[in-house]
mmCIF file as gemmi writes it, N, C-alpha and C atoms, coordinates in Angstrom:
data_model
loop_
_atom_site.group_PDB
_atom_site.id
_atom_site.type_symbol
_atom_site.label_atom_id
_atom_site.label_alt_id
_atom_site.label_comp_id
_atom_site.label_asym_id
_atom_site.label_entity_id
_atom_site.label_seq_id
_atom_site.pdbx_PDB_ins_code
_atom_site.Cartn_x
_atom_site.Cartn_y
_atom_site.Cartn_z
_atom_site.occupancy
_atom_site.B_iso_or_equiv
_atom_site.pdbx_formal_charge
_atom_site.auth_seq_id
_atom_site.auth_asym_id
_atom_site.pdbx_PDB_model_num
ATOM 1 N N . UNK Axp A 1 ? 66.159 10.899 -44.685 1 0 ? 1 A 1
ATOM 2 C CA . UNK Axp A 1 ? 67.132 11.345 -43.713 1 0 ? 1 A 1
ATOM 3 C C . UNK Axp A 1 ? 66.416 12.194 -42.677 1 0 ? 1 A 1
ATOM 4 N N . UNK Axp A 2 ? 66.683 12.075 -41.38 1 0 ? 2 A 1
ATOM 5 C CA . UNK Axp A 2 ? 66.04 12.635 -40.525 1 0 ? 2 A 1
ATOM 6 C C . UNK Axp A 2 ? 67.108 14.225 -40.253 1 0 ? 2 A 1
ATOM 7 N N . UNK Axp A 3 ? 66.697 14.993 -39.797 1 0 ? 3 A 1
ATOM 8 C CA . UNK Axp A 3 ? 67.414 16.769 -39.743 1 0 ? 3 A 1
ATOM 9 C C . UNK Axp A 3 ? 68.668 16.135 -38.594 1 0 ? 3 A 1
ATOM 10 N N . UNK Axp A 4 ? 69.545 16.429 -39.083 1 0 ? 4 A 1
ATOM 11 C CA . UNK Axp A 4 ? 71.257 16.315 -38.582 1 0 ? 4 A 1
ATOM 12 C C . UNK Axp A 4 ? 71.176 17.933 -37.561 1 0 ? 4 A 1
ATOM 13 N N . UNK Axp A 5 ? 71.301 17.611 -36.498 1 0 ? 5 A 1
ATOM 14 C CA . UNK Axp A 5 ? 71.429 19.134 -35.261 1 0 ? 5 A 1
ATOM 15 C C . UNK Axp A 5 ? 73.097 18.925 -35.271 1 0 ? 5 A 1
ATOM 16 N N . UNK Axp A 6 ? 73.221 20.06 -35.388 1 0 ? 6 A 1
ATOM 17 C CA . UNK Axp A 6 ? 74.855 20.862 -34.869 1 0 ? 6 A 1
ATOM 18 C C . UNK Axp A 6 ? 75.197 20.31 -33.406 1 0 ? 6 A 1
ATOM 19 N N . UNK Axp A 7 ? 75.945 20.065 -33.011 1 0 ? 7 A 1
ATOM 20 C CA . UNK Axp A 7 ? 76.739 20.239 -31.556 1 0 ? 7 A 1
ATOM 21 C C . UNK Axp A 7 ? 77.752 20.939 -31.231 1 0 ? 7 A 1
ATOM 22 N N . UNK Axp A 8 ? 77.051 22.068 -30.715 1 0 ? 8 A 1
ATOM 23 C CA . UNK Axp A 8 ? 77.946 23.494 -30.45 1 0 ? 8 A 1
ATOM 24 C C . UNK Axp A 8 ? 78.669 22.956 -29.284 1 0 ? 8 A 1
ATOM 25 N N . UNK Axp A 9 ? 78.445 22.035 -28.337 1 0 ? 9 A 1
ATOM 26 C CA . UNK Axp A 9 ? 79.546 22.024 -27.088 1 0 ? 9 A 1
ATOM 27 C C . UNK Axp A 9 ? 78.254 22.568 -26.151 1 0 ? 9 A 1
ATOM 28 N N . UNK Axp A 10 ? 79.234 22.293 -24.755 1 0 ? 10 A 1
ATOM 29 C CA . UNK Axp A 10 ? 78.525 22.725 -23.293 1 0 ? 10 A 1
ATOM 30 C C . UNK Axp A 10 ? 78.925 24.382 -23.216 1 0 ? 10 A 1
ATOM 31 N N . UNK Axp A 11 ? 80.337 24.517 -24.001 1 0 ? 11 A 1
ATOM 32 C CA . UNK Axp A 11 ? 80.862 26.286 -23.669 1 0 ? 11 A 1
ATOM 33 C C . UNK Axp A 11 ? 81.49 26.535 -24.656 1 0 ? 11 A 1
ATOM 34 N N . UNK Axp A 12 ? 81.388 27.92 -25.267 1 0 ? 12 A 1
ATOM 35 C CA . UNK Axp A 12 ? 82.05 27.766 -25.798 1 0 ? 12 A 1
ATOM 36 C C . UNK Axp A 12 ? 83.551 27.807 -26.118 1 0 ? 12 A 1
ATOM 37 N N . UNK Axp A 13 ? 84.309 27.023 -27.394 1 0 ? 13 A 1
ATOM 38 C CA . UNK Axp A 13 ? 85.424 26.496 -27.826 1 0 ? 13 A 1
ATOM 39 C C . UNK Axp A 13 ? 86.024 25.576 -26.363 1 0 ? 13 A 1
ATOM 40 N N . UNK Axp A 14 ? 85.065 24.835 -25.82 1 0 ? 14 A 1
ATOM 41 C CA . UNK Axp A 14 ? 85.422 24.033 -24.825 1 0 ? 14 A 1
ATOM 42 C C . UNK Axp A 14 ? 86.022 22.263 -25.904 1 0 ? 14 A 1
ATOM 43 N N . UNK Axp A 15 ? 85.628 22.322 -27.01 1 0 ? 15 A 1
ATOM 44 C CA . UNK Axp A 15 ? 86.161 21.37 -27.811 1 0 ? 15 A 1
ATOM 45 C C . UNK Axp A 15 ? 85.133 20.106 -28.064 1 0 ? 15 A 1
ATOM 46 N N . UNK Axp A 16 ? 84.028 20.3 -27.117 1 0 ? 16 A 1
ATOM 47 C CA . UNK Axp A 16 ? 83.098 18.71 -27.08 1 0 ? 16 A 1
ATOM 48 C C . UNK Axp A 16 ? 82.165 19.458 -28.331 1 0 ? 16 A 1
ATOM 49 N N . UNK Axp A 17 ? 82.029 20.462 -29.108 1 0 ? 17 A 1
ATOM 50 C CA . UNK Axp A 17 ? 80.911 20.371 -30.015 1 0 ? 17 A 1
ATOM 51 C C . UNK Axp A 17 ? 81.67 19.494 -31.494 1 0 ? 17 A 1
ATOM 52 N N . UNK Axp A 18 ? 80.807 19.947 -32.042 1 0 ? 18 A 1
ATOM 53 C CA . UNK Axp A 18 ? 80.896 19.576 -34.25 1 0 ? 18 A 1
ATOM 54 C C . UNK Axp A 18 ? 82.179 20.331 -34.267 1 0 ? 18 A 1
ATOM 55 N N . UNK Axp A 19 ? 83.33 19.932 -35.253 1 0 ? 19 A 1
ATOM 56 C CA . UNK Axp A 19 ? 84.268 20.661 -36.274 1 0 ? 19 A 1
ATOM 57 C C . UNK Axp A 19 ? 83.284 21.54 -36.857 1 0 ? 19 A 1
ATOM 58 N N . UNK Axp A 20 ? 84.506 22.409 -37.649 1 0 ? 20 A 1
ATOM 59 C CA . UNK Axp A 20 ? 83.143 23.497 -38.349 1 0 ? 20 A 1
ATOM 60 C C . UNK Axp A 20 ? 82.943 22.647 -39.904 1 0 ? 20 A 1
ATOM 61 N N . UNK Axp A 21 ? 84.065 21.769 -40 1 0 ? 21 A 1
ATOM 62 C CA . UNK Axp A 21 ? 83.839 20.754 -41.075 1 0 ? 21 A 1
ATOM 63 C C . UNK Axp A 21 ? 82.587 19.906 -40.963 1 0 ? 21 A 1
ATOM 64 N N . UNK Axp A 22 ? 82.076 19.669 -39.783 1 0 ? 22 A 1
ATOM 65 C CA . UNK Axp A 22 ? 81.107 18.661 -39.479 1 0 ? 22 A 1
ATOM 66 C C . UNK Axp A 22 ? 80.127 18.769 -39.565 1 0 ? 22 A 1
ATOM 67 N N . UNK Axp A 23 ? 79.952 20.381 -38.898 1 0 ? 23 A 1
ATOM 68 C CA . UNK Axp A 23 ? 78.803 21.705 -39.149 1 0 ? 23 A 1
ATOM 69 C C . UNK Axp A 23 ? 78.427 21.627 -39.751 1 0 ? 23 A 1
ATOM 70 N N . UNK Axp A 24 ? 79.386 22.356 -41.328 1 0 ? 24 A 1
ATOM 71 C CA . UNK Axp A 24 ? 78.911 22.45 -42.135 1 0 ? 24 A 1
ATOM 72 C C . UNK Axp A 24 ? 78.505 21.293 -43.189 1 0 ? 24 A 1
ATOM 73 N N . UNK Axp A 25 ? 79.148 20.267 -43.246 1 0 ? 25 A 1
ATOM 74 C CA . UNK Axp A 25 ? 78.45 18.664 -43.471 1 0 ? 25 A 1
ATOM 75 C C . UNK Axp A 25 ? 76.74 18.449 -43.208 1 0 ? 25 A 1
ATOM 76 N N . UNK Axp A 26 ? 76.866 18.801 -42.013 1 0 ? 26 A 1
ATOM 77 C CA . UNK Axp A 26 ? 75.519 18.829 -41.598 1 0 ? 26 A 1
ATOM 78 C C . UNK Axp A 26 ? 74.129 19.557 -42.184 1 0 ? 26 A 1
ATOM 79 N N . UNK Axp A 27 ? 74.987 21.434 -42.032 1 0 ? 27 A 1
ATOM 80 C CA . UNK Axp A 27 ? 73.531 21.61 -43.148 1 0 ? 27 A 1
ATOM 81 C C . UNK Axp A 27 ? 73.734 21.584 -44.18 1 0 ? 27 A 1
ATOM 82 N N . UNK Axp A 28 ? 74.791 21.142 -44.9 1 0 ? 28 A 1
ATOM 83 C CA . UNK Axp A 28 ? 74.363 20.616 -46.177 1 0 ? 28 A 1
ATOM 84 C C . UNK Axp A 28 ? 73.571 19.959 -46.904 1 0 ? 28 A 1
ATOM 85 N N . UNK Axp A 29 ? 73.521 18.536 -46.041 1 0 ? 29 A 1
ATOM 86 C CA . UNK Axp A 29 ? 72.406 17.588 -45.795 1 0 ? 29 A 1
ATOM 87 C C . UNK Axp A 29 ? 71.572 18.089 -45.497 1 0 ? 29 A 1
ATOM 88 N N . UNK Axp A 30 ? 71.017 18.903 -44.506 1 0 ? 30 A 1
ATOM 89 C CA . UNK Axp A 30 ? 69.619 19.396 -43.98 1 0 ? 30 A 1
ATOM 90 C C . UNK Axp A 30 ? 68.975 20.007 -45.369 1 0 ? 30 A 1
ATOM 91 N N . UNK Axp A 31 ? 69.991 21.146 -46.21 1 0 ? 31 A 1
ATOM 92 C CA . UNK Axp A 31 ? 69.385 22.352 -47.062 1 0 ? 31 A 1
ATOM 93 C C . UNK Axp A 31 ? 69.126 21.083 -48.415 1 0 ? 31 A 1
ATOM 94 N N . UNK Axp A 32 ? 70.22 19.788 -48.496 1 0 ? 32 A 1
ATOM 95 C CA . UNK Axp A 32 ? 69.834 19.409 -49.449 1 0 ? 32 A 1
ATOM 96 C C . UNK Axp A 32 ? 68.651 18.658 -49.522 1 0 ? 32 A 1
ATOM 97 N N . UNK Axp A 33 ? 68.397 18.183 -48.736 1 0 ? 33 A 1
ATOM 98 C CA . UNK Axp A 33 ? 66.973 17.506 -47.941 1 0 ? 33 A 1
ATOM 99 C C . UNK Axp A 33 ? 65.478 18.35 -48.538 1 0 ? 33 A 1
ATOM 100 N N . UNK Axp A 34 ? 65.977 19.615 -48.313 1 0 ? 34 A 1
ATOM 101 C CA . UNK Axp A 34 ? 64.81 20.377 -48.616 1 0 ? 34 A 1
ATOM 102 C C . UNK Axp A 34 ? 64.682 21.035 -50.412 1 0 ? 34 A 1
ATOM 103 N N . UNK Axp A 35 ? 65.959 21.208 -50.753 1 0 ? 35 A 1
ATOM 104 C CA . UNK Axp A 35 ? 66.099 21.562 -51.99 1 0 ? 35 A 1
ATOM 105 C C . UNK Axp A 35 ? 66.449 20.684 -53.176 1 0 ? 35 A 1
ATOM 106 N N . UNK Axp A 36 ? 65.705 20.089 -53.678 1 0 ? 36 A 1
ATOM 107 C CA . UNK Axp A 36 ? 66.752 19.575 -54.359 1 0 ? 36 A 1
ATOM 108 C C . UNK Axp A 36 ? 67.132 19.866 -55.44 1 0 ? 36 A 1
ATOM 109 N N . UNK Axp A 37 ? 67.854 19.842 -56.156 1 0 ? 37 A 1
ATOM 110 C CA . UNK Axp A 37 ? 68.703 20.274 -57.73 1 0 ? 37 A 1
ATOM 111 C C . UNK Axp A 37 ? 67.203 20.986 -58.405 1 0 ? 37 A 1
ATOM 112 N N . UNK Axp A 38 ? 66.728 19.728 -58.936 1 0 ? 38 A 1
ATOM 113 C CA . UNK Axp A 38 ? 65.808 20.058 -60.055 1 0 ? 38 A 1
ATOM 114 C C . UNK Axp A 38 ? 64.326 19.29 -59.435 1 0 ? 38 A 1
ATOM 115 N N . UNK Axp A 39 ? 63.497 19.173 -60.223 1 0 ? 39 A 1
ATOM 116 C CA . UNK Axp A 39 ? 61.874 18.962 -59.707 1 0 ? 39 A 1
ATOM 117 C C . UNK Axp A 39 ? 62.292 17.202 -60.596 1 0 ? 39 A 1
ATOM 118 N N . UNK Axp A 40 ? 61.663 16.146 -59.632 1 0 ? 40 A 1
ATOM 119 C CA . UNK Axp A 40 ? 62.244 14.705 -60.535 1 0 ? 40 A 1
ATOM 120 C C . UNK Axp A 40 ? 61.668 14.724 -62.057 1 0 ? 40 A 1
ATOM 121 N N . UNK Axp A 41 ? 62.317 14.143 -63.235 1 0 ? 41 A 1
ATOM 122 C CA . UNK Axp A 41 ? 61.47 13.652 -64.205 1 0 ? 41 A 1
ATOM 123 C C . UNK Axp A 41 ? 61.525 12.002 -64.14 1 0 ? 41 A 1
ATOM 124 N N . UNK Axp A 42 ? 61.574 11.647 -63.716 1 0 ? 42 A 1
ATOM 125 C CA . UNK Axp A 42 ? 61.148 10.299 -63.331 1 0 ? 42 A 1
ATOM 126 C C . UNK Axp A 42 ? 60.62 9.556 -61.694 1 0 ? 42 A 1
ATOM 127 N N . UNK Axp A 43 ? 59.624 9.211 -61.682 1 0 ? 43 A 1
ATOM 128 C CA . UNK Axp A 43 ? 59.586 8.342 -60.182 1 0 ? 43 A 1
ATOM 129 C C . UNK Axp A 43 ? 60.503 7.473 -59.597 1 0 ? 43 A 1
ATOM 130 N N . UNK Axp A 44 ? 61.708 7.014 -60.332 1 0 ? 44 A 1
ATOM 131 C CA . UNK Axp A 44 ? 62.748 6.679 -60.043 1 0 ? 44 A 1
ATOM 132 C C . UNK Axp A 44 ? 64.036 7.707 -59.383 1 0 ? 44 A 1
ATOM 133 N N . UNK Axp A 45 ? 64.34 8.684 -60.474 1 0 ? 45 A 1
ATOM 134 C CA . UNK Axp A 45 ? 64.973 10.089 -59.807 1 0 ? 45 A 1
ATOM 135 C C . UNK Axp A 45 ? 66.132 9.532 -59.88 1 0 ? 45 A 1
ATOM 136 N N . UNK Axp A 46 ? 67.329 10.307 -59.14 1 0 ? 46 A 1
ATOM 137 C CA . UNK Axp A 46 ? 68.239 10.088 -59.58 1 0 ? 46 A 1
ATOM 138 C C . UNK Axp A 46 ? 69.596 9.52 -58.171 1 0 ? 46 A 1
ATOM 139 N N . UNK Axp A 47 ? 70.826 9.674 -58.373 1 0 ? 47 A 1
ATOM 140 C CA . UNK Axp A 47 ? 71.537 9.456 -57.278 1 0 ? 47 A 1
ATOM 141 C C . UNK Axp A 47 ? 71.589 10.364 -56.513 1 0 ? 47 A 1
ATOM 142 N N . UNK Axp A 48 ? 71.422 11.913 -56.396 1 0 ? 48 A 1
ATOM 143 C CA . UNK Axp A 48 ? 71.301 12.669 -55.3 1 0 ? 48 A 1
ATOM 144 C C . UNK Axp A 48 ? 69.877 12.643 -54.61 1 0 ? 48 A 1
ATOM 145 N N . UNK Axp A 49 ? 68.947 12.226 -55.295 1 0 ? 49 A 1
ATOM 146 C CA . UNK Axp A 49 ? 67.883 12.094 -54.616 1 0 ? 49 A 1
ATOM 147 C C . UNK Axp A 49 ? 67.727 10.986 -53.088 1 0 ? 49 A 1
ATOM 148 N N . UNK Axp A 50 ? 67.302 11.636 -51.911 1 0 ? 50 A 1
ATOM 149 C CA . UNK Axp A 50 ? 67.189 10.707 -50.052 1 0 ? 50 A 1
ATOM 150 C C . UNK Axp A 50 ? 66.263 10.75 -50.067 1 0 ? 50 A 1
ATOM 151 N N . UNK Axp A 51 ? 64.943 10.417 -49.581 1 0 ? 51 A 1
ATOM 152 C CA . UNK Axp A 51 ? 64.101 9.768 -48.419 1 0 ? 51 A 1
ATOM 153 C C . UNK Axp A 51 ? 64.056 11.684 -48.051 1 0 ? 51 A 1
ATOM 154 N N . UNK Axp A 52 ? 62.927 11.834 -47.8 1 0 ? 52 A 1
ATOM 155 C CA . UNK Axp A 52 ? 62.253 13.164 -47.408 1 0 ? 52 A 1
ATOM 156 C C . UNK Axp A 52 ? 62.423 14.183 -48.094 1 0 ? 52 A 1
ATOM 157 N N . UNK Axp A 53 ? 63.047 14.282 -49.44 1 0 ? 53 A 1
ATOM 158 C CA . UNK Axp A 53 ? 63.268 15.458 -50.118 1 0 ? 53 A 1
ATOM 159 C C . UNK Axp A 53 ? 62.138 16.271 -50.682 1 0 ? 53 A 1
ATOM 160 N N . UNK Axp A 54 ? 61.911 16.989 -50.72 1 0 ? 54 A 1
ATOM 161 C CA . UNK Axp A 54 ? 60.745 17.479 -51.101 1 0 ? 54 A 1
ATOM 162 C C . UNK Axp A 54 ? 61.163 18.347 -52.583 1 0 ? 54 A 1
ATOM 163 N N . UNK Axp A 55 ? 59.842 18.823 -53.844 1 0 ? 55 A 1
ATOM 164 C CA . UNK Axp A 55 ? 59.963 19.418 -54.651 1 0 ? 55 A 1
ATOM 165 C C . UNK Axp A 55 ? 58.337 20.05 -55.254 1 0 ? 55 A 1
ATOM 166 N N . UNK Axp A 56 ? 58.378 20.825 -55.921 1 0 ? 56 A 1
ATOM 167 C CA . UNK Axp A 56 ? 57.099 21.84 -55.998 1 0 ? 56 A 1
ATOM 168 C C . UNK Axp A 56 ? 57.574 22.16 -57.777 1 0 ? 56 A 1
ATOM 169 N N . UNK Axp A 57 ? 56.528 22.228 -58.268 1 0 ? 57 A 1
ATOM 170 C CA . UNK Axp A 57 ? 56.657 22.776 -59.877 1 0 ? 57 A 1
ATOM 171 C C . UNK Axp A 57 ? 54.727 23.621 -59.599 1 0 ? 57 A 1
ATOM 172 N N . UNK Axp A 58 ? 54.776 24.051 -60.628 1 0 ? 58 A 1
ATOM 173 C CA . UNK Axp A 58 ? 53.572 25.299 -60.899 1 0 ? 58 A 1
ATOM 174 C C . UNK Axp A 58 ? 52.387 23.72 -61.192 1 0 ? 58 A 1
ATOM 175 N N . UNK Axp A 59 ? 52.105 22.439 -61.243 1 0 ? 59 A 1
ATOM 176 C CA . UNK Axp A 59 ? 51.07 21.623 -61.436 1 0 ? 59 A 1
ATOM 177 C C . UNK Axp A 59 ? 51.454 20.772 -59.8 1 0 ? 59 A 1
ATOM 178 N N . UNK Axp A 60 ? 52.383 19.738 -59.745 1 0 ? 60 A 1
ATOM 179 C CA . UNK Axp A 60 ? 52.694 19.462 -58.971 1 0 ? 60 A 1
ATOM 180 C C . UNK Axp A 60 ? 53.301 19.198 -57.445 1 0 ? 60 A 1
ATOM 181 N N . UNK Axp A 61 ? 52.996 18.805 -56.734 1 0 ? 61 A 1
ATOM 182 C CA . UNK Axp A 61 ? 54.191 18.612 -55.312 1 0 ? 61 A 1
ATOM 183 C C . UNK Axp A 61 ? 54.789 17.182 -55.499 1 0 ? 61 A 1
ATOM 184 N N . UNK Axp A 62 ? 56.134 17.438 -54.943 1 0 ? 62 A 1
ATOM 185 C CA . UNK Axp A 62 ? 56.432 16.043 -54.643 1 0 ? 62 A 1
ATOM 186 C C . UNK Axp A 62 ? 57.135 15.735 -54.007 1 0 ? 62 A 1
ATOM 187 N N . UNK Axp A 63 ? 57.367 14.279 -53.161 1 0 ? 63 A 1
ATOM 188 C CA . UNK Axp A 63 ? 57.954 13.989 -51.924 1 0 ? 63 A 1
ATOM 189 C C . UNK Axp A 63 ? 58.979 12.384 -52.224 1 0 ? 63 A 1
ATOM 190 N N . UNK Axp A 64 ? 59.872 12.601 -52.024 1 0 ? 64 A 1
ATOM 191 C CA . UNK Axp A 64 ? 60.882 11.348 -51.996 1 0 ? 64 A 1
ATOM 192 C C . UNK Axp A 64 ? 60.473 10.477 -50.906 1 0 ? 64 A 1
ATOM 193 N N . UNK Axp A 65 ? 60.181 9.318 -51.141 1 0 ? 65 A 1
ATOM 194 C CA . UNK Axp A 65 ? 60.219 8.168 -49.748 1 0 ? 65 A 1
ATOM 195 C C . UNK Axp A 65 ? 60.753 7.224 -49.633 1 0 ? 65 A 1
ATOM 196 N N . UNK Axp A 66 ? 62.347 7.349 -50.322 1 0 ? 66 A 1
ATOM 197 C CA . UNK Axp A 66 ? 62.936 6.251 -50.329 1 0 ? 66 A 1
ATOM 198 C C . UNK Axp A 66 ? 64.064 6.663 -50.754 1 0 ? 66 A 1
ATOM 199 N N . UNK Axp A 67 ? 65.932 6.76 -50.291 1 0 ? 67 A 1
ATOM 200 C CA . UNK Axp A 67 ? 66.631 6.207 -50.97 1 0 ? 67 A 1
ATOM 201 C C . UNK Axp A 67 ? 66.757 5.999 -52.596 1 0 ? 67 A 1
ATOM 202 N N . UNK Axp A 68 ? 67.403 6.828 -53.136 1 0 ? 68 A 1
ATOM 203 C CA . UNK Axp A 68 ? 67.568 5.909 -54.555 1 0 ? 68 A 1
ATOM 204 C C . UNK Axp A 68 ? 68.34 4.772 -54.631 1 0 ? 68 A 1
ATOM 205 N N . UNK Axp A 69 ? 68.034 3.813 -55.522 1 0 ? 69 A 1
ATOM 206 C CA . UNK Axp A 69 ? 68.665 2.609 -55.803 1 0 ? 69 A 1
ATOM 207 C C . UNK Axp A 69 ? 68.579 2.244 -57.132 1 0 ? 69 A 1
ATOM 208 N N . UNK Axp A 70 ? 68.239 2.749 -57.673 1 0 ? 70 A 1
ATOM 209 C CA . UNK Axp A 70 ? 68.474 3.116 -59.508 1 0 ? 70 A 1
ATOM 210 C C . UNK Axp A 70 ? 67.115 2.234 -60.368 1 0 ? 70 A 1
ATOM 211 N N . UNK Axp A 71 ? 65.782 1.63 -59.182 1 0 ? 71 A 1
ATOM 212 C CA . UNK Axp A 71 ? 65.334 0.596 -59.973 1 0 ? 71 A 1
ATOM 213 C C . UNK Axp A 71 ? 63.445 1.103 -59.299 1 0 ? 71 A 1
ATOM 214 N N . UNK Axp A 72 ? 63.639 1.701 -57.845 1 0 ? 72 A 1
ATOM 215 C CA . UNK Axp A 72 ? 62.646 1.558 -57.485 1 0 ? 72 A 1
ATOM 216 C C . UNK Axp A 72 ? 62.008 3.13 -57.196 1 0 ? 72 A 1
ATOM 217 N N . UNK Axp A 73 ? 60.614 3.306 -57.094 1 0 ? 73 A 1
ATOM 218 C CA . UNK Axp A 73 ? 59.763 3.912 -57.456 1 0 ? 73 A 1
ATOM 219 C C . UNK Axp A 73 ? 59.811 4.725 -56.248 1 0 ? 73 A 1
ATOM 220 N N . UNK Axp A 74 ? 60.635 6.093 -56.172 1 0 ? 74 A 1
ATOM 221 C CA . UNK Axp A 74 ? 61.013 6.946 -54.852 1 0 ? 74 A 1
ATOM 222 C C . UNK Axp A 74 ? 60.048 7.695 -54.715 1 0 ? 74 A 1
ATOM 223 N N . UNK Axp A 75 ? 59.51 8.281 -56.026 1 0 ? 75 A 1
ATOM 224 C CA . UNK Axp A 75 ? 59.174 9.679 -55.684 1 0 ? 75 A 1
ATOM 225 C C . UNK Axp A 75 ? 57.305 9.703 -55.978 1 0 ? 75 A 1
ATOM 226 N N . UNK Axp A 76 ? 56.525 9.856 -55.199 1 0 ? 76 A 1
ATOM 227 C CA . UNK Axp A 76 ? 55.245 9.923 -55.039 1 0 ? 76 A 1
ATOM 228 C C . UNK Axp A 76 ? 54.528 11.426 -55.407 1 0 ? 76 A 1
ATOM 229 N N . UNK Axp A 77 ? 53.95 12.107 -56.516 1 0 ? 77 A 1
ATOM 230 C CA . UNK Axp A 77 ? 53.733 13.469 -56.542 1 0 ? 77 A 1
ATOM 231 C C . UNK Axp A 77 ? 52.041 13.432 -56.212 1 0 ? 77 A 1
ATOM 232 N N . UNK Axp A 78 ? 51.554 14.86 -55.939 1 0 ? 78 A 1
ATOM 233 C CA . UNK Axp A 78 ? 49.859 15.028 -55.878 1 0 ? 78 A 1
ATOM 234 C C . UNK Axp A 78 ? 49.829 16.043 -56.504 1 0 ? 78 A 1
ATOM 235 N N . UNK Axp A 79 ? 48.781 16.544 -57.455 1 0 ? 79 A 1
ATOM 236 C CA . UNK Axp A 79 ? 48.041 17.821 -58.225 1 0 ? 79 A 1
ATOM 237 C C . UNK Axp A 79 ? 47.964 18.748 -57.221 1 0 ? 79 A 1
ATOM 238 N N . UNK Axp A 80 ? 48.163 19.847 -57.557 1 0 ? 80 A 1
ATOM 239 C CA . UNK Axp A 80 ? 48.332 21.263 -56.874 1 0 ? 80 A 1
ATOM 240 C C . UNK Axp A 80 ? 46.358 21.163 -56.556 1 0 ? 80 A 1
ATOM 241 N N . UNK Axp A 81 ? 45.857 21.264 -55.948 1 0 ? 81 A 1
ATOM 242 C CA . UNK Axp A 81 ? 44.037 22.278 -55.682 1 0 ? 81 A 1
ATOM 243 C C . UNK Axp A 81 ? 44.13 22.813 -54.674 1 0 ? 81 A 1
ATOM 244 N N . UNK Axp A 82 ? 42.678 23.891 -55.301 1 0 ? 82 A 1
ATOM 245 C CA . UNK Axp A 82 ? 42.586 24.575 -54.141 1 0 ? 82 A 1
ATOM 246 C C . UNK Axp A 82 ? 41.426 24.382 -53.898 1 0 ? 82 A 1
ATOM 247 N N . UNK Axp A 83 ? 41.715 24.978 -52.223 1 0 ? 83 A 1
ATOM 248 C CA . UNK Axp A 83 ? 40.765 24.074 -50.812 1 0 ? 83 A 1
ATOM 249 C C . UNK Axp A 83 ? 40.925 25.18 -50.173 1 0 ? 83 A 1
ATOM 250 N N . UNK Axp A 84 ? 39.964 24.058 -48.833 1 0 ? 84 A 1
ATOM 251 C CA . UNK Axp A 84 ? 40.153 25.388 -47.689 1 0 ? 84 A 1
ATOM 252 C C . UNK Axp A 84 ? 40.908 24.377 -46.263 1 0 ? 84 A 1
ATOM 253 N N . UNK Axp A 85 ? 41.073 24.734 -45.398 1 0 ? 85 A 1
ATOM 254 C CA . UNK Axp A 85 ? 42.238 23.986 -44.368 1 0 ? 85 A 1
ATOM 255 C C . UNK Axp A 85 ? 40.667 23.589 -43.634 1 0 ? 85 A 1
Protein backbone atom coordinates (compact mmCIF):
# COMPACT_ATOMS: atom_id res chain seq x y z
CA UNK A 1 0.00 0.00 0.00
CA UNK A 2 1.37 3.22 -0.89
CA UNK A 3 0.92 6.26 2.30
CA UNK A 4 -2.92 7.46 1.96
CA UNK A 5 -2.46 11.76 2.47
CA UNK A 6 -5.43 13.44 4.27
CA UNK A 7 -7.38 16.11 2.27
CA UNK A 8 -7.85 18.93 4.53
CA UNK A 9 -9.71 21.15 1.76
CA UNK A 10 -8.53 24.57 0.07
CA UNK A 11 -10.05 26.45 3.60
CA UNK A 12 -10.91 25.61 6.19
CA UNK A 13 -14.49 23.65 6.85
CA UNK A 14 -15.00 24.84 3.19
CA UNK A 15 -16.31 21.01 2.78
CA UNK A 16 -13.89 19.82 -0.33
CA UNK A 17 -11.42 17.99 2.26
CA UNK A 18 -11.61 14.02 3.93
CA UNK A 19 -14.68 13.33 6.52
CA UNK A 20 -12.99 12.97 9.78
CA UNK A 21 -14.28 9.31 9.16
CA UNK A 22 -12.05 9.19 6.10
CA UNK A 23 -9.14 10.81 8.00
CA UNK A 24 -9.11 8.72 10.27
CA UNK A 25 -9.49 5.52 7.83
CA UNK A 26 -6.57 6.81 6.42
CA UNK A 27 -4.05 6.76 9.20
CA UNK A 28 -5.10 3.80 10.19
CA UNK A 29 -3.83 2.26 7.17
CA UNK A 30 -0.71 4.39 7.16
CA UNK A 31 0.13 3.37 11.23
CA UNK A 32 -0.96 -0.14 10.21
CA UNK A 33 1.44 -0.26 7.33
CA UNK A 34 4.16 0.45 9.67
CA UNK A 35 3.13 -1.58 12.72
CA UNK A 36 2.05 -4.54 12.51
CA UNK A 37 0.27 -6.74 15.27
CA UNK A 38 3.03 -9.16 15.87
CA UNK A 39 6.64 -9.94 14.09
CA UNK A 40 5.36 -12.87 11.13
CA UNK A 41 5.86 -16.59 12.15
CA UNK A 42 5.47 -17.70 8.88
CA UNK A 43 6.60 -16.31 5.27
CA UNK A 44 3.15 -16.69 4.39
CA UNK A 45 1.71 -14.39 7.44
CA UNK A 46 -1.48 -13.79 7.88
CA UNK A 47 -4.81 -11.80 6.68
CA UNK A 48 -3.88 -8.46 8.18
CA UNK A 49 -0.66 -8.62 6.73
CA UNK A 50 -0.24 -5.63 2.97
CA UNK A 51 2.59 -5.15 0.77
CA UNK A 52 5.13 -2.72 2.66
CA UNK A 53 4.60 -3.63 6.20
CA UNK A 54 7.49 -3.68 7.95
CA UNK A 55 8.65 -5.71 11.35
CA UNK A 56 11.95 -5.89 13.57
CA UNK A 57 12.55 -8.69 16.39
CA UNK A 58 16.10 -8.58 18.47
CA UNK A 59 17.75 -11.30 15.33
CA UNK A 60 15.72 -10.20 12.49
CA UNK A 61 14.11 -7.41 10.05
CA UNK A 62 11.37 -7.95 7.97
CA UNK A 63 9.47 -6.59 5.07
CA UNK A 64 6.04 -7.70 3.46
CA UNK A 65 6.02 -7.60 -0.49
CA UNK A 66 2.95 -8.78 -1.26
CA UNK A 67 -0.67 -8.88 -0.30
CA UNK A 68 -1.68 -11.91 1.59
CA UNK A 69 -3.46 -14.59 -0.23
CA UNK A 70 -3.20 -17.44 2.19
CA UNK A 71 -0.68 -19.56 -0.17
CA UNK A 72 2.18 -17.30 -1.22
CA UNK A 73 5.50 -16.38 0.19
CA UNK A 74 4.95 -12.42 1.45
CA UNK A 75 7.32 -11.88 3.82
CA UNK A 76 11.22 -11.70 2.98
CA UNK A 77 13.44 -11.25 6.44
CA UNK A 78 17.56 -10.34 6.67
CA UNK A 79 19.92 -11.03 9.93
CA UNK A 80 20.38 -8.02 12.05
CA UNK A 81 24.81 -7.02 11.47
CA UNK A 82 26.73 -4.68 12.25
CA UNK A 83 28.43 -2.39 9.69
CA UNK A 84 29.33 0.84 8.94
CA UNK A 85 27.02 3.13 6.34
Amino acid sequence: MSKQLINYGTAPNDGTGDTLRSAAIKMNNNFNELYPVTVPTTSIGDPSHTKGMLAIDSTYSYICIADYDGVTNIWKRTTHSAGTW
